[in-house]
C-alpha positions in Angstrom: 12.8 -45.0 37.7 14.1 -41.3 38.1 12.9 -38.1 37.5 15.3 -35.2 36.3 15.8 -31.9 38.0 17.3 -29.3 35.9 20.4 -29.6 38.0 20.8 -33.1 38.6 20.4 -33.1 34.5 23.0 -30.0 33.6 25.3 -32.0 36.6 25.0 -35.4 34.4 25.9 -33.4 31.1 28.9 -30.8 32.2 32.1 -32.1 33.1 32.5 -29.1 34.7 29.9 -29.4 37.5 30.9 -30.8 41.0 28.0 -33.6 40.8 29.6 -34.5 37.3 30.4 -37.8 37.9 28.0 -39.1 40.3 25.3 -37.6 38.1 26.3 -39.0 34.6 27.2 -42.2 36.6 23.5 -42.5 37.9 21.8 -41.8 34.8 24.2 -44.6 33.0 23.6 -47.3 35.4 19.8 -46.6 36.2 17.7 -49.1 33.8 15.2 -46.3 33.4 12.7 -45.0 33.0 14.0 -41.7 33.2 11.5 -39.2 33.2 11.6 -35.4 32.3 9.0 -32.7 33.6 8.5 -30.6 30.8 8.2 -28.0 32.8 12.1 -28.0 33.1 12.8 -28.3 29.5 13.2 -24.4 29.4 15.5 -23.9 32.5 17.4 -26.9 31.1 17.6 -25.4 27.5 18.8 -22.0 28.7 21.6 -23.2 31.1 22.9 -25.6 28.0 22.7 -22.5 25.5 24.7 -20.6 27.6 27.6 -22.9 29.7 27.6 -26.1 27.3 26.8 -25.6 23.0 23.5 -25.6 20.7 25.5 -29.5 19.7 24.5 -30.4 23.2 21.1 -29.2 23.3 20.6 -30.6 19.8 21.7 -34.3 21.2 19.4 -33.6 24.4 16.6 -33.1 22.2 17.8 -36.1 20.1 17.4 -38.3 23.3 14.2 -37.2 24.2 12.9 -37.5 20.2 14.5 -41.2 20.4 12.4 -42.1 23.8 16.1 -41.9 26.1 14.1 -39.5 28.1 10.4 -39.5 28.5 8.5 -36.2 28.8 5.8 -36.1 31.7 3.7 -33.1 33.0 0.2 -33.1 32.4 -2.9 -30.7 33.4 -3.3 -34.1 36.2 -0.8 -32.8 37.8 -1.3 -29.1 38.0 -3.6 -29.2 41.0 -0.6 -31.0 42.9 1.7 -28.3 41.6 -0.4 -25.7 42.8 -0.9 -27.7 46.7 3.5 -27.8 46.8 3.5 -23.9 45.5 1.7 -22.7 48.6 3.2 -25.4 50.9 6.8 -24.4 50.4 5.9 -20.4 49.5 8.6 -20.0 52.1 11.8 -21.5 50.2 10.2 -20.6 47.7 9.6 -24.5 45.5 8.6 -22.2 42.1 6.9 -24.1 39.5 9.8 -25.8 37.9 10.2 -27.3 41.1 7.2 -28.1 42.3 7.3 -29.8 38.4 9.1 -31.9 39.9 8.1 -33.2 43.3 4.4 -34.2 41.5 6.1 -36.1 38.8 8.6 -37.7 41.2 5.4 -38.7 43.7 3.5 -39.9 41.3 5.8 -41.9 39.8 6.9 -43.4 42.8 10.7 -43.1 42.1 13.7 -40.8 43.0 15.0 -37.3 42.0 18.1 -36.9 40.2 18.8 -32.9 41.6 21.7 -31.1 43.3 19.4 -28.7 44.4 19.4 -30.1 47.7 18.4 -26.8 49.9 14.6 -26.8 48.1 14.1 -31.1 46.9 16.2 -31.6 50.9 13.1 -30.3 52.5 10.5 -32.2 51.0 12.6 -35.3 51.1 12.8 -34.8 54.7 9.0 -35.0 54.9 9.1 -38.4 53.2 7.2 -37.6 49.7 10.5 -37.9 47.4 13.6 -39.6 47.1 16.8 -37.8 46.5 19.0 -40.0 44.0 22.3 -38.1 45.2 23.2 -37.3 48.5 24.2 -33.9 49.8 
C-alpha cells in the first residue's frame, strides 16, 4: 500500500523530474493499493496544467475514475490534520501535507513523496514511511 504526495506523483508522471524513474518504477511494481488524499488533487492538477498537458490530467483522472487510484480524505481525518498542522507549524506541514501524513498513518503504509525536507521530519519520528530515499 502507498499513499501519493503531489511530488512523489508529478515525479512518477514527468520524465523530466530527477525522481522520474524511481517514482514511475515504484508505482509500477507496488501491487497497490495506491491511495490519493484528495486534498492533493488540486496541487497535483495545477502542476500537470502547467509543466505536463490537459491529455495527462485527462488520463490521471481516467485512472482515478477506473479505481488505478483510490481517493481518501474524509472529515475522520480532519481532527488528525489539524493535531500535524500545529505540530510541525515550524516547517510549516500545510494542509496538503498534513493530508498526507493522516492518510499514510492510518493506512499503515508508505509515502511516495520527494518532498523529503517536510515528510523527512515526520518519518524521523517514526509515524510514516518514506517509499523513496533522499
Amino acid at each position: 500500500m502507498i499513499v501519493l504526495d503531489t511530488s512523489g506523483h508529478f515525479a512518477a508522471l514527468s520524465r523530466r523530474d530527477s525522481f522520474h524513474g524511481t517514482a514511475s518504477a515504484l508505482l509500477r511494481d507496488e501491487p497497490g493499493p495506491r491511495v490519493i488524499p484528495a486534498a492533493i488533487l488540486g496541487e497535483l492538477a495545477y502542476l500537470i496544467e502547467q509543466r505536463l498537458s490537459i491529455r495527462v490530467l485527462d488520463l490521471l483522472l481516467f485512472d482515478i475514475e477506473r479505481g488505478l487510484f483510490s481517493l481518501d480524505l474524509g472529515a475522520e481525518d480532519i481532527p488528525r490534520v489539524r493535531e500535524l498542522i500545529r505540530r510541525y507549524a515550524d516547517l510549516p506541514l500545510g494542509l496538503v501535507d498534513a493530508a498526507v501524513v493522516a492518510c499514510t498513518e492510518r493506512n499503515g503504509g508508505r509515502v511516495l513523496t520527494a518532498d523529503f525536507r517536510h515528510f523527512g521530519v515526520v518519518a524521523r519520528e517514526g509515524t510514516i514511511v518514506l517509499a523513496l530515499a533522499p
